[in-house]
NUTINU-823379 format. One record per atom (N, C-alpha, C): residue in three letters; atom name; y, x, z; residue number from 1. Coordinates in Angstrom, 3 decimals. Atoms other than C-alpha are relative to their C-alpha. Last residue first. Layout:
N
Ala, CA, Y, X, Z, NUM
...
END
This chain:
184
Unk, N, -1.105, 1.018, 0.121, 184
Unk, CA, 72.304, -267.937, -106.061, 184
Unk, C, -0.650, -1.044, -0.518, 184
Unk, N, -0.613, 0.266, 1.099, 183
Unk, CA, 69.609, -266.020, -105.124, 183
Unk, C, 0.985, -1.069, -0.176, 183
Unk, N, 0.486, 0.465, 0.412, 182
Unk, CA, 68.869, -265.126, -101.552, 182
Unk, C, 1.060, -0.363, -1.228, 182
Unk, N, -0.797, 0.294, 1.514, 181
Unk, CA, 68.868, -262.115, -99.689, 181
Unk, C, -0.829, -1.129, -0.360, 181
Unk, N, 1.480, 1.086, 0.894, 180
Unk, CA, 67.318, -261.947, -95.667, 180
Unk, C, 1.265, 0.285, -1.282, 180
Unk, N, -1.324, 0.978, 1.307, 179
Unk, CA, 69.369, -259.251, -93.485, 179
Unk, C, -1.580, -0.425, -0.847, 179
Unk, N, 0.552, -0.417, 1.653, 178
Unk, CA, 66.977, -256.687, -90.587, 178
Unk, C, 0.798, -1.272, -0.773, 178
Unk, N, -0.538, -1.239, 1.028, 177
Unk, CA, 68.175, -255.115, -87.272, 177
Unk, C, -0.636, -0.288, -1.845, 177
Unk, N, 0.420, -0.866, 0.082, 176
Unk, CA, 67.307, -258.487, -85.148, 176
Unk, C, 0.816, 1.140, -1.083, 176
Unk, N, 1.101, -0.531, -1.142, 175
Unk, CA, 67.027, -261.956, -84.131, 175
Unk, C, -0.240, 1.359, 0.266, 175
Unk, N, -0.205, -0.311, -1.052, 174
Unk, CA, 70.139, -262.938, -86.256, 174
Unk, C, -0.703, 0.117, 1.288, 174
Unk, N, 0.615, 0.934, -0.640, 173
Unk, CA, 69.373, -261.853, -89.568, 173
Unk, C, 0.267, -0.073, 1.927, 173
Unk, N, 0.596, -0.770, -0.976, 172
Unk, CA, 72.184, -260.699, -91.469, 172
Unk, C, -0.930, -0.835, 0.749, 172
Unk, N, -0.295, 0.013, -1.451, 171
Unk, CA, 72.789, -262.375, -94.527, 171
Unk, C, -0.997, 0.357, 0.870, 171
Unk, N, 1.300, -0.728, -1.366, 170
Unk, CA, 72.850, -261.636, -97.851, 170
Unk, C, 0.707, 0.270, 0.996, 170
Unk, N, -0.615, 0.188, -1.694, 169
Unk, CA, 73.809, -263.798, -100.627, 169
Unk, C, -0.668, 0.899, 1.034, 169
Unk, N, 0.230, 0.383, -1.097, 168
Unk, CA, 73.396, -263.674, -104.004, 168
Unk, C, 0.542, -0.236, 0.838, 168
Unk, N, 1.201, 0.362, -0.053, 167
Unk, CA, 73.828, -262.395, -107.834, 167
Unk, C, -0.572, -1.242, 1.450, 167
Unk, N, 0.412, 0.936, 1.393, 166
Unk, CA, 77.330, -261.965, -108.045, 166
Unk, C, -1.134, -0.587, -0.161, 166
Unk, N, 0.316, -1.185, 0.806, 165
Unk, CA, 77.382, -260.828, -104.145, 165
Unk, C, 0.363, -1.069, -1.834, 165
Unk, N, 0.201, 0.969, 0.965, 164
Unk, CA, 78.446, -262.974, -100.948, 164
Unk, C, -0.025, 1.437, -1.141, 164
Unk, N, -0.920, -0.890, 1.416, 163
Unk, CA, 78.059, -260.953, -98.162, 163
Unk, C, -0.564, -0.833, -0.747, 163
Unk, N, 0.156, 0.470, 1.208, 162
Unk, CA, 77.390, -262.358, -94.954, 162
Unk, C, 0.949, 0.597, -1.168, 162
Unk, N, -0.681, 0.141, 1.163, 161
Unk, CA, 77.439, -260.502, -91.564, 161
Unk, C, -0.424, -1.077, -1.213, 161
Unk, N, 0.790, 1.050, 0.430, 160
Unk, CA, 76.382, -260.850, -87.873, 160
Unk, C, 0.393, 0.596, -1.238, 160
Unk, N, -0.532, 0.932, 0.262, 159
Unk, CA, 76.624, -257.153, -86.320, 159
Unk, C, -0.050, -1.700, -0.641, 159
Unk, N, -1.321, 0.125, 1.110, 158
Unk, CA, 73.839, -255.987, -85.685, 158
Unk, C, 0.735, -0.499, -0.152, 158
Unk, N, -0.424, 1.196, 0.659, 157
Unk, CA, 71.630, -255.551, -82.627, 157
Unk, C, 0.900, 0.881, -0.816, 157
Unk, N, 0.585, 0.548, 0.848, 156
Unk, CA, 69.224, -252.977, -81.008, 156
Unk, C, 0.566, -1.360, -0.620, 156
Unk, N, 0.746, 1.412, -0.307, 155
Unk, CA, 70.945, -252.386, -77.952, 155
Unk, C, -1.283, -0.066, -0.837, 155
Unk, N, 1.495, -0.830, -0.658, 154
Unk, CA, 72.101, -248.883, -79.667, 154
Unk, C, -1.066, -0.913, 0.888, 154
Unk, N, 0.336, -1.016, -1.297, 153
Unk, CA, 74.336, -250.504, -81.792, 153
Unk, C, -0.684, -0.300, 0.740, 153
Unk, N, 1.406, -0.164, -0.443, 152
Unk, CA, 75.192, -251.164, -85.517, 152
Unk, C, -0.070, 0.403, 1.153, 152
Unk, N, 0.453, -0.755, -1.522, 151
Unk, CA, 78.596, -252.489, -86.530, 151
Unk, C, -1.461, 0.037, 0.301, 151
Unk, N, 1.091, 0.638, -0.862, 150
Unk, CA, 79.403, -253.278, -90.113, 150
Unk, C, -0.691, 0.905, 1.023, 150
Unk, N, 0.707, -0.674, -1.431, 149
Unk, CA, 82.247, -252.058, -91.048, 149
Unk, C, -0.714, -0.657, -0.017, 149
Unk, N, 0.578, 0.876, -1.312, 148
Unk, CA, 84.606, -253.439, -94.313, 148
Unk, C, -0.928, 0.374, 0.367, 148
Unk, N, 1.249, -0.632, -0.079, 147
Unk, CA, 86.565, -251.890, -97.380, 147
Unk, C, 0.003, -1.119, 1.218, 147
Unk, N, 1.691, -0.743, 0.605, 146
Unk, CA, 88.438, -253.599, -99.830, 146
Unk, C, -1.340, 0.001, 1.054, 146
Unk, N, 0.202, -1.928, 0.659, 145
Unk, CA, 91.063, -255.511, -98.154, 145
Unk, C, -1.260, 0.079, -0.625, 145
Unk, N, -0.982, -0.130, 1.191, 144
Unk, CA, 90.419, -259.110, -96.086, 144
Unk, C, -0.448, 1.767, -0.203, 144
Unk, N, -0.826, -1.496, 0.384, 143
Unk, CA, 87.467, -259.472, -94.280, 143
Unk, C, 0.958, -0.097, -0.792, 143
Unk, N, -0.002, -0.477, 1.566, 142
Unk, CA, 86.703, -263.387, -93.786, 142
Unk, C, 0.435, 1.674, 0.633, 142
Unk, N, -1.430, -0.183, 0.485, 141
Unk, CA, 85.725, -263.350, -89.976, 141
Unk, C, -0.209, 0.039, -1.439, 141
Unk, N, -0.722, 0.678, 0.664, 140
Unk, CA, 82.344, -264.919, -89.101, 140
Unk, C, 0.974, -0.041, 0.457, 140
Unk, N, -0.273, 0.370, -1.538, 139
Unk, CA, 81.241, -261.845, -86.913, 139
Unk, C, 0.448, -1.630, -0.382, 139
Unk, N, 0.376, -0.855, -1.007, 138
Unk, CA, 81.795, -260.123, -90.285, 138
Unk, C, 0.171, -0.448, 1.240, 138
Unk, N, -0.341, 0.282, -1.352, 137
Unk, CA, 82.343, -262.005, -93.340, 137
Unk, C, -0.672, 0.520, 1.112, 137
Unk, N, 0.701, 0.001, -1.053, 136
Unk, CA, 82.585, -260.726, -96.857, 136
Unk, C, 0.463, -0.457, 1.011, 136
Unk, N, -0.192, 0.727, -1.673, 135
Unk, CA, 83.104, -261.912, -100.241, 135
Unk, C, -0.674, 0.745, 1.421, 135
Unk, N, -0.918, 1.092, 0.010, 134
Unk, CA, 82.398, -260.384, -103.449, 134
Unk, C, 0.815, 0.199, 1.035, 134
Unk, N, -0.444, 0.256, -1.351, 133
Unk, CA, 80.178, -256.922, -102.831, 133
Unk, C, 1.123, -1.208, -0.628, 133
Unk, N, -0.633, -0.479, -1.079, 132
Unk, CA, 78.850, -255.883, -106.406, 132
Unk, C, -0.069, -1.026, 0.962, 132
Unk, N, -1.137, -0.725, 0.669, 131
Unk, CA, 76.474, -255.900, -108.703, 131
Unk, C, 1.080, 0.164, 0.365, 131
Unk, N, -1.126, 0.666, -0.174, 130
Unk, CA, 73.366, -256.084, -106.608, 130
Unk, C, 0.575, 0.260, -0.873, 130
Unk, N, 0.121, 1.266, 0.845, 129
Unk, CA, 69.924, -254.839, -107.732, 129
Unk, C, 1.151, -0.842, 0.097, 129
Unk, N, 0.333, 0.200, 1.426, 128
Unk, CA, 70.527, -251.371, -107.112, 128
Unk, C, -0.195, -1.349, -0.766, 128
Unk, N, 1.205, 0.865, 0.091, 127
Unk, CA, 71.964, -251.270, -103.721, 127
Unk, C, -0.292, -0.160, -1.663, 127
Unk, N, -0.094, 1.268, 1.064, 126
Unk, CA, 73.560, -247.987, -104.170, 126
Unk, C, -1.261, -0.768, 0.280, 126
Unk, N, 1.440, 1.058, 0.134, 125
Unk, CA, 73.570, -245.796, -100.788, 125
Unk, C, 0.331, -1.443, -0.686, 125
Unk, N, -0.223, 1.201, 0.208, 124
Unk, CA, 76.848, -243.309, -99.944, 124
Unk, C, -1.520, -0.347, -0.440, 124
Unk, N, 0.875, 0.169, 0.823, 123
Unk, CA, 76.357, -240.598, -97.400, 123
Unk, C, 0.201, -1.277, -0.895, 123
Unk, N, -0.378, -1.529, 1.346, 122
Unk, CA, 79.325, -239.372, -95.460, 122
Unk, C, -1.246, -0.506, -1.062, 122
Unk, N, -0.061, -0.994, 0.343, 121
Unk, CA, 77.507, -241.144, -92.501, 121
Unk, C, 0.422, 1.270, -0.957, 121
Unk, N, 0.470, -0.632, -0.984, 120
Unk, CA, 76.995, -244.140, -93.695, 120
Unk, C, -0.201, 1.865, 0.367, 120
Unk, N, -0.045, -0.879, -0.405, 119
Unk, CA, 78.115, -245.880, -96.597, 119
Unk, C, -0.639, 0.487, 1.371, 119
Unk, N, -0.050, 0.157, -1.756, 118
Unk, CA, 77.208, -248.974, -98.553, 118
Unk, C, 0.367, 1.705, 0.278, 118
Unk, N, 0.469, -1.165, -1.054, 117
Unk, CA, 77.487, -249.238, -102.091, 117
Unk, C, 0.765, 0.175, 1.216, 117
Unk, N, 0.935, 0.549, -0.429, 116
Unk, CA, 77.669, -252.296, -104.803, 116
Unk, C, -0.788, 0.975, 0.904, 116
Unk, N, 0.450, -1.066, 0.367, 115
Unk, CA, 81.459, -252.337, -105.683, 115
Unk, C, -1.583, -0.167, 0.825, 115
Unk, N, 0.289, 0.097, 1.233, 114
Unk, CA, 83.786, -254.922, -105.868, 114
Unk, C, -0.987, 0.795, -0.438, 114
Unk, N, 0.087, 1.766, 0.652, 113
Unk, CA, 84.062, -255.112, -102.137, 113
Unk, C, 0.680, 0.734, -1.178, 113
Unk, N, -1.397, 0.345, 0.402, 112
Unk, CA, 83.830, -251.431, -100.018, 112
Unk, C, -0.471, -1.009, -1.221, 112
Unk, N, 0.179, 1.037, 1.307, 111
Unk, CA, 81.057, -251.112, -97.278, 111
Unk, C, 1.507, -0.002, -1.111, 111
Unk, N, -1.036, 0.063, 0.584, 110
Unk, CA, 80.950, -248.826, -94.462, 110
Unk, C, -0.265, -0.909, -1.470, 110
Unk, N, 0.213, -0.548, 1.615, 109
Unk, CA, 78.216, -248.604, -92.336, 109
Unk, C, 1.034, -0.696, -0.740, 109
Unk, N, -0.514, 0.932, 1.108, 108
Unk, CA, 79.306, -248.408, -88.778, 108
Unk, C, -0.392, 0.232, -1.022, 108
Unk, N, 0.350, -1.246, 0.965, 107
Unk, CA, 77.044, -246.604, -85.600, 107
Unk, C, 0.853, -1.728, -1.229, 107
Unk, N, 0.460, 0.827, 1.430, 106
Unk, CA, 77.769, -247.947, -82.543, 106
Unk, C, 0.589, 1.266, -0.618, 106
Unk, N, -0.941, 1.160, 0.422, 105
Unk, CA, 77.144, -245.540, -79.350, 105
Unk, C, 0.352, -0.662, -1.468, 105
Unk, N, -0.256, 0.464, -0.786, 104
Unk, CA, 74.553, -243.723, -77.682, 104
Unk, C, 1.106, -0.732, -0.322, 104
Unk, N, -1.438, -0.405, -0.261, 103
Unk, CA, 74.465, -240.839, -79.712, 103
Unk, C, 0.359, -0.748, 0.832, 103
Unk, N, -0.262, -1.551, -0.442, 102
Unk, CA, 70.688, -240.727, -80.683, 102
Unk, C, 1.316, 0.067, 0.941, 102
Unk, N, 0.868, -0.412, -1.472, 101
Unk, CA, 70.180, -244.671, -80.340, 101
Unk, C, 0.538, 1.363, 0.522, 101
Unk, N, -0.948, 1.054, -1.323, 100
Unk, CA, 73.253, -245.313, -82.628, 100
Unk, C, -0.558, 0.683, 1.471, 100
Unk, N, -1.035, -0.817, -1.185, 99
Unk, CA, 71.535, -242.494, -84.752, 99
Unk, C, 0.925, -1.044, 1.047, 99
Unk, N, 0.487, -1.276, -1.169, 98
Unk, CA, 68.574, -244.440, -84.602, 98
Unk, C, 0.999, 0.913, -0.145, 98
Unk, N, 0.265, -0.265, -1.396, 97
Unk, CA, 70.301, -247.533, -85.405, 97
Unk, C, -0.820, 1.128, 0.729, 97
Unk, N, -1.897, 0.245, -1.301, 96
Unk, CA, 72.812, -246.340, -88.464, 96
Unk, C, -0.673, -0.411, 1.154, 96
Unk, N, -0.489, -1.393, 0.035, 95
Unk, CA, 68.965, -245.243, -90.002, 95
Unk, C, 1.296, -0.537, 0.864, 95
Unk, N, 0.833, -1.060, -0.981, 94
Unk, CA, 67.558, -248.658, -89.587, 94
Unk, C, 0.490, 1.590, 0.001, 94
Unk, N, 0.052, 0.363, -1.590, 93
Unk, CA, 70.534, -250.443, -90.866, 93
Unk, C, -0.906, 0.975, 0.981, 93
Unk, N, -1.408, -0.538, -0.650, 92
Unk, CA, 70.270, -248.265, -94.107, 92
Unk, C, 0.242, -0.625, 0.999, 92
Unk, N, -0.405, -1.594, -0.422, 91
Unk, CA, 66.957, -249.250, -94.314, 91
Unk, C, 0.945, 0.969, 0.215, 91
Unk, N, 0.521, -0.471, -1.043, 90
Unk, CA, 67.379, -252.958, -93.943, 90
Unk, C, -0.527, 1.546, 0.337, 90
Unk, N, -0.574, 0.503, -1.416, 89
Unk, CA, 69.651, -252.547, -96.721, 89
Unk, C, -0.192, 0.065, 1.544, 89
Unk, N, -1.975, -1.245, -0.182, 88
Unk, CA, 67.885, -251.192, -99.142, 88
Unk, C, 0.376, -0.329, 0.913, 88
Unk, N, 0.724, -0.906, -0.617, 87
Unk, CA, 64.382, -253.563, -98.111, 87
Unk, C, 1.312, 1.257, -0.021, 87
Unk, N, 0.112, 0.210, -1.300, 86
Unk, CA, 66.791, -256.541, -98.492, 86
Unk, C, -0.693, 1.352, 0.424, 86
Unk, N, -1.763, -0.266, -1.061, 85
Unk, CA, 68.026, -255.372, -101.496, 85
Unk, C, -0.311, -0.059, 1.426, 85
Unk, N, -0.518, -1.561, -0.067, 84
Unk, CA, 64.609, -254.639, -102.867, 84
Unk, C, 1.342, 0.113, 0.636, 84
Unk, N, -0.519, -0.455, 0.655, 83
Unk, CA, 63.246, -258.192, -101.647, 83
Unk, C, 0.587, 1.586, -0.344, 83
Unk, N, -0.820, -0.651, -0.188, 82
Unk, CA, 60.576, -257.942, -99.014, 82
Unk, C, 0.772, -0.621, -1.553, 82
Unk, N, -0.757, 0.676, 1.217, 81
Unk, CA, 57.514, -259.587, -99.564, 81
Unk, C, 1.457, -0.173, 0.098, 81
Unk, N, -0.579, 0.805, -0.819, 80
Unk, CA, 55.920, -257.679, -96.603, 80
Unk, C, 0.763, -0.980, -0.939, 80
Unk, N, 1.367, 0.530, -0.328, 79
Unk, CA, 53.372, -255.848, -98.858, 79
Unk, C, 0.896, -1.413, 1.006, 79
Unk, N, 0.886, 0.370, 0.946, 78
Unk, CA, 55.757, -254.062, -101.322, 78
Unk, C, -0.861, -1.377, 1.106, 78
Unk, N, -0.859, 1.188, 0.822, 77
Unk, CA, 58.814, -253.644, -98.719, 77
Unk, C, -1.066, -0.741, -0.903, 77
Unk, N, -0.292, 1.550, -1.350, 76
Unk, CA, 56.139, -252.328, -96.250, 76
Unk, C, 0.741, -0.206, -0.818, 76
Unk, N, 1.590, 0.259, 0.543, 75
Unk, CA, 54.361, -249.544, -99.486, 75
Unk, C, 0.981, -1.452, 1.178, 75
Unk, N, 0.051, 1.394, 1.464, 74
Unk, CA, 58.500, -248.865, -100.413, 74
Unk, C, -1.710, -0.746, 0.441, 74
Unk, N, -0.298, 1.218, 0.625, 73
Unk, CA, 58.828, -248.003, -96.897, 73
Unk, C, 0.161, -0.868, -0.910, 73
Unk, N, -0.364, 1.351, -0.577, 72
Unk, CA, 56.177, -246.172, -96.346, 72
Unk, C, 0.700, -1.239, -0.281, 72
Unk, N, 0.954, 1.483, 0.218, 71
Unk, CA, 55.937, -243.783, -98.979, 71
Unk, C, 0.086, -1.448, 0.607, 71
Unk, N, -0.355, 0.171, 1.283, 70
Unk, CA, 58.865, -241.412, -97.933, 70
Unk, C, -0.705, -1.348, -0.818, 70
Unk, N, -1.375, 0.862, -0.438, 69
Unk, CA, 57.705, -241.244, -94.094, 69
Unk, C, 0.857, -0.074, -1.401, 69
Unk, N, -0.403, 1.090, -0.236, 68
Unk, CA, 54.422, -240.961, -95.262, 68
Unk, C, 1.047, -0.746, 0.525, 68
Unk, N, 0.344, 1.365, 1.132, 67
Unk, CA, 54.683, -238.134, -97.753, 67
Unk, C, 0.202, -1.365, 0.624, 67
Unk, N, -0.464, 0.264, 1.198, 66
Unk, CA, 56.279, -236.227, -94.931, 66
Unk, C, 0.152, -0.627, -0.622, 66
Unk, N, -1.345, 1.214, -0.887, 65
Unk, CA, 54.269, -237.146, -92.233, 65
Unk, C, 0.875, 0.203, -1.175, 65
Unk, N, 0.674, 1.087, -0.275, 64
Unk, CA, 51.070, -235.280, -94.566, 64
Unk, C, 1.072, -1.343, 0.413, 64
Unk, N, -0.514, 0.610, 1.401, 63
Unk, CA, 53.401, -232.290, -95.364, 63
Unk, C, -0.467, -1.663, 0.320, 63
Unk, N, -1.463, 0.355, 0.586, 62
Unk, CA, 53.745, -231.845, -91.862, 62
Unk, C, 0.106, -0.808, -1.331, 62
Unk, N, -0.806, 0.671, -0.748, 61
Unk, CA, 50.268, -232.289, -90.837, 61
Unk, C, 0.902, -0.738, -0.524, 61
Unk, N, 1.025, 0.992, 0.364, 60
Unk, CA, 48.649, -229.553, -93.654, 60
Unk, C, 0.927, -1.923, 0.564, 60
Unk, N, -0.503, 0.297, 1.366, 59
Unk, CA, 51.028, -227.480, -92.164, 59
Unk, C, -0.118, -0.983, -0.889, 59
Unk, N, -1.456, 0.477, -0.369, 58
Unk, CA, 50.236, -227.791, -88.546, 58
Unk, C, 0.958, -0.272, -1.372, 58
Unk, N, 0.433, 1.955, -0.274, 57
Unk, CA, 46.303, -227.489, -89.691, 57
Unk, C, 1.574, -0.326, -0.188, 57
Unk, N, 0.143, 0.649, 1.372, 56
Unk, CA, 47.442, -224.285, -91.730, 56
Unk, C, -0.348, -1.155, 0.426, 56
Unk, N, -1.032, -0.368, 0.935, 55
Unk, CA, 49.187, -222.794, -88.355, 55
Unk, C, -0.468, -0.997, -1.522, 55
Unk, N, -0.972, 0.858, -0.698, 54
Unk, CA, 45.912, -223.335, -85.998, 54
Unk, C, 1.374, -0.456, -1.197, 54
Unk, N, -0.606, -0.225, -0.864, 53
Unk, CA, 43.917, -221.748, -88.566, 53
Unk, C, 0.958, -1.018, 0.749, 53
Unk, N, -1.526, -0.068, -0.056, 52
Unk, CA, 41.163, -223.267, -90.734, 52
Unk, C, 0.936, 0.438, 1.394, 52
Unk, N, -0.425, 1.016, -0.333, 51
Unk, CA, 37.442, -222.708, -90.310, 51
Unk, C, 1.487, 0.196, -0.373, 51
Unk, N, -1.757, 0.399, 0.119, 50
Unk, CA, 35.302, -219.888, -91.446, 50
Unk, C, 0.571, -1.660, 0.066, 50
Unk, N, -0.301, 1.545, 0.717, 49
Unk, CA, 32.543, -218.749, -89.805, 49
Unk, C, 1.355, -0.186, -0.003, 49
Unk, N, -0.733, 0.490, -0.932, 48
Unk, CA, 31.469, -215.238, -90.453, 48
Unk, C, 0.122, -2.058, 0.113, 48
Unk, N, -0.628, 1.145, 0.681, 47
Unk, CA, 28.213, -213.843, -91.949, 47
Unk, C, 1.119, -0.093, 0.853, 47
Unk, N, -2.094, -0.373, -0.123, 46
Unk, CA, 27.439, -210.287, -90.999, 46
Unk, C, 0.601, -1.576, -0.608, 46
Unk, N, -0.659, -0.249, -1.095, 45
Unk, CA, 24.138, -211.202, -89.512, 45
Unk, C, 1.278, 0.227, 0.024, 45
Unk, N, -0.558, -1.336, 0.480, 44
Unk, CA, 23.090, -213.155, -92.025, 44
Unk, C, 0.665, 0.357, 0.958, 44
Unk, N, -0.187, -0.910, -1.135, 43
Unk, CA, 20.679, -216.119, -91.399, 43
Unk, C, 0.596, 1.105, -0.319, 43
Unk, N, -0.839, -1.504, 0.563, 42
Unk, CA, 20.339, -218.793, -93.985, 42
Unk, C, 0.413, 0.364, 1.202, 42
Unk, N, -0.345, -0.680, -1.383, 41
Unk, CA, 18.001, -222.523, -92.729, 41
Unk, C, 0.636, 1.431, -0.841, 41
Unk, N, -0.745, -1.524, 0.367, 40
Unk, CA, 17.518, -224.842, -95.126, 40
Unk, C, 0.120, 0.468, 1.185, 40
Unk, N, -1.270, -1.011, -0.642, 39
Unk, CA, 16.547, -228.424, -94.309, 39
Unk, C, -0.595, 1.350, -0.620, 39
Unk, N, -1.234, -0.071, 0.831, 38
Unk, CA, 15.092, -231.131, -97.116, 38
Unk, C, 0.981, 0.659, 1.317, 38
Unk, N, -0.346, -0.642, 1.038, 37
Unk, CA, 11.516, -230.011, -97.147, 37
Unk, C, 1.330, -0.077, 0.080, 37
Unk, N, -0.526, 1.094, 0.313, 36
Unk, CA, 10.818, -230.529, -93.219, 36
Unk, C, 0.396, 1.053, -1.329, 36
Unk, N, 1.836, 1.222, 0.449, 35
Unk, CA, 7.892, -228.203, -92.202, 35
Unk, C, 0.938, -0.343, -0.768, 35
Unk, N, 1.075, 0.504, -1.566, 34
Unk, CA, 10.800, -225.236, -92.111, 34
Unk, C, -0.538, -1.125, -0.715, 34
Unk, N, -0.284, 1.251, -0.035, 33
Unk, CA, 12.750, -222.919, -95.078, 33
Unk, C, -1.463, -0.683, 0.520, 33
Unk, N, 1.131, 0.281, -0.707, 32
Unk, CA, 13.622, -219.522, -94.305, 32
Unk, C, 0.367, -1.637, -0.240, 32
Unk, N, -0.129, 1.248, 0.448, 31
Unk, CA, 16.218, -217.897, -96.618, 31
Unk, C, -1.433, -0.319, 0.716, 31
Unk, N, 1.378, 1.065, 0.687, 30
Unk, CA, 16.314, -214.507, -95.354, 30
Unk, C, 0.371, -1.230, 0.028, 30
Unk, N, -0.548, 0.929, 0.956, 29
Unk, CA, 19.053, -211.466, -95.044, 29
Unk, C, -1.117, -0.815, 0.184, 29
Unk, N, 0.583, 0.453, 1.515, 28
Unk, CA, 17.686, -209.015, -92.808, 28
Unk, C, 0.276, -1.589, -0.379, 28
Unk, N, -1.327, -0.401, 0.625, 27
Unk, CA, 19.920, -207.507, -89.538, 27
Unk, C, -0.382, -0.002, -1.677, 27
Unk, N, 0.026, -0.939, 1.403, 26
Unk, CA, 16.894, -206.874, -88.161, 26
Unk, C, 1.016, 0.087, -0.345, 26
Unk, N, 0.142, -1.814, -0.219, 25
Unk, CA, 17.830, -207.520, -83.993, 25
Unk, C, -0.466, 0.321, -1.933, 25
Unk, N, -0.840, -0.179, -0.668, 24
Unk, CA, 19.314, -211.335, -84.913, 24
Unk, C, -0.113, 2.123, -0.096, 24
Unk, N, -0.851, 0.221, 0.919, 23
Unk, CA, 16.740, -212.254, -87.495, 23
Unk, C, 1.270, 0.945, 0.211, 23
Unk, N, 0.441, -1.218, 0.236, 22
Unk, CA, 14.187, -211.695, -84.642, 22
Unk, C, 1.115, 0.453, -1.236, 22
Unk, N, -0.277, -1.404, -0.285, 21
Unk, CA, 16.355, -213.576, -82.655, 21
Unk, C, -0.516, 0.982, -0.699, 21
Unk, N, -1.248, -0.635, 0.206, 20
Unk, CA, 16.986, -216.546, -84.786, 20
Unk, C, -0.192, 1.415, 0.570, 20
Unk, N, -0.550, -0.533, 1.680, 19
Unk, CA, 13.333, -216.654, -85.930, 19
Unk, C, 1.482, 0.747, -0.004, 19
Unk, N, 0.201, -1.439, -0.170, 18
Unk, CA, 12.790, -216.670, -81.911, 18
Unk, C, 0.084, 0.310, -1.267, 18
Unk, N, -0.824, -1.575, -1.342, 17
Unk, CA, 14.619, -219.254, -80.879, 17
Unk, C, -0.393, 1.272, -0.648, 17
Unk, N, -1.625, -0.276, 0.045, 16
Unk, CA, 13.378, -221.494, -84.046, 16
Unk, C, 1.030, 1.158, 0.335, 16
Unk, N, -1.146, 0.324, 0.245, 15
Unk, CA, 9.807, -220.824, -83.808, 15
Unk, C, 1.138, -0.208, -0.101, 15
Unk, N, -0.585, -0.700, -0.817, 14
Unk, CA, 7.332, -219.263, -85.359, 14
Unk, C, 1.452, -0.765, 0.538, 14
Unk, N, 0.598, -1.576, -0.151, 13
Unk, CA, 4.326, -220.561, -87.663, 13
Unk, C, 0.695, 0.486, 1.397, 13
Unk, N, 1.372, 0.526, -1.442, 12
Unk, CA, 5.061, -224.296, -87.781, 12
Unk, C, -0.186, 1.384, 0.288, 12
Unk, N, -0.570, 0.209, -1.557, 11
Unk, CA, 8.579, -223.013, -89.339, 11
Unk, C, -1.478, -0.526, 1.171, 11
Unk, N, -0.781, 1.597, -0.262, 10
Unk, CA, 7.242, -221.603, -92.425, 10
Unk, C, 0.123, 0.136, 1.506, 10
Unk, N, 1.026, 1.007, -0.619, 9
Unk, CA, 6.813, -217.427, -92.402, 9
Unk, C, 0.285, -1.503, -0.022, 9
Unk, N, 0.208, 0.461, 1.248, 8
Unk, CA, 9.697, -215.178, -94.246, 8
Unk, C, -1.430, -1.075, 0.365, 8
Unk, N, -0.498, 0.745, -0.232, 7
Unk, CA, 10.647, -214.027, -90.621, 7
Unk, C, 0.053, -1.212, -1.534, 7
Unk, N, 0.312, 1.255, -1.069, 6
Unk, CA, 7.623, -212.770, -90.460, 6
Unk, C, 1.095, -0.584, 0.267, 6
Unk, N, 1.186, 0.895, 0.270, 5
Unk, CA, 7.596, -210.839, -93.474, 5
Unk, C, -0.215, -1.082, 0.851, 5
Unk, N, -0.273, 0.495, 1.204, 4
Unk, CA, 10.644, -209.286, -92.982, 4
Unk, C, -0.324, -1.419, -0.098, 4
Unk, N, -0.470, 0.837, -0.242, 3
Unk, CA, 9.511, -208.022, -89.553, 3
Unk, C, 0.766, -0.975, -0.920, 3
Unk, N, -1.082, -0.876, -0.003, 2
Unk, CA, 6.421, -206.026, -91.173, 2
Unk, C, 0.846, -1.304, 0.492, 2
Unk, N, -0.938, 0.826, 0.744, 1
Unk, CA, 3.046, -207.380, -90.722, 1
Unk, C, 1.420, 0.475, 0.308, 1
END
């Protein structure tokens, strides 16, 4: 019987260890299939196995944190019953406190009254559902002038504020880095 042939045998015949080895020294292709109908067995000596590289997992990863640091907070404004101002807002707070954290000292977001955008950083950020900034008070002070600070630091507190809006009100909450809105 040629070694072909015997590795072309069912599995009660020969077994396992030694199918692989004889498999091993031919260097013959075979589809061997054992008692049980629903395994397979394929033996090729030049097969490789392929898996992903270190590098395409790390990629894979990235994009992955990515999406969810973009997703997130609209999926927690959606589920936490968030308003959209409030969820604006409390994300521009959260950004002025981790660089607070980074730098170690307050972080201001800039505000200017008639108008419905915050600053930070050189960056401006339209609340979209506001129409503008009325009234503000900070620490309960009125602000006079246009513009007006709100202090963020590295503690983990905010200033107090209230902003009166056309639409609302939004005030800072005072347990923490996040403002409640409510309709007029």
């Amino acid at each position: 019987m040629r070694l072909y042939q015997q590795l072309l045998l069912p599995c009660n015949y020969i077994k396992m260890q030694s199918l692989r080895a004889l498999a091993k020294q031919s260097g013959v292709l075979s589809r061997h299939y054992c008692a049980t109908p629903h395994t397979k067995l394929m033996i090729n000596k030049n097969s490789k196995i392929r898996a992903f590289t270190f590098i395409e997992l790390l990629i894979i990863i990235v994009i992955f944190g990515l999406s969810l640091m973009f997703i997130t907070p609209k999926i927690a404004a959606r589920f936490s019953g968030l308003s959209p101002v409030e969820a604006e807002i409390n994300n521009i707070i959260n950004k002025a406190f981790l660089d607070a954290q980074k730098t170690k000292k307050p972080v201001f977001i800039k505000g200017i009254k008639g108008t419905n955008k915050l600053s930070l950083d050189n960056k401006s950020y339209e609340i979209k559902d506001v129409e503008s900034f009325q009234t503000v008070e900070i620490n309960d002070v009125n602000q006079p002038g246009l513009d007006f600070y709100i202090g963020v630091y590295p503690k983990g507190f905010v200033d107090s504020f209230k902003i009166e809006t056309n639409d609302g009100i939004i005030k800072s909450n005072s347990l923490g880095l996040t403002c409640e809105f409510s309709k007029k």
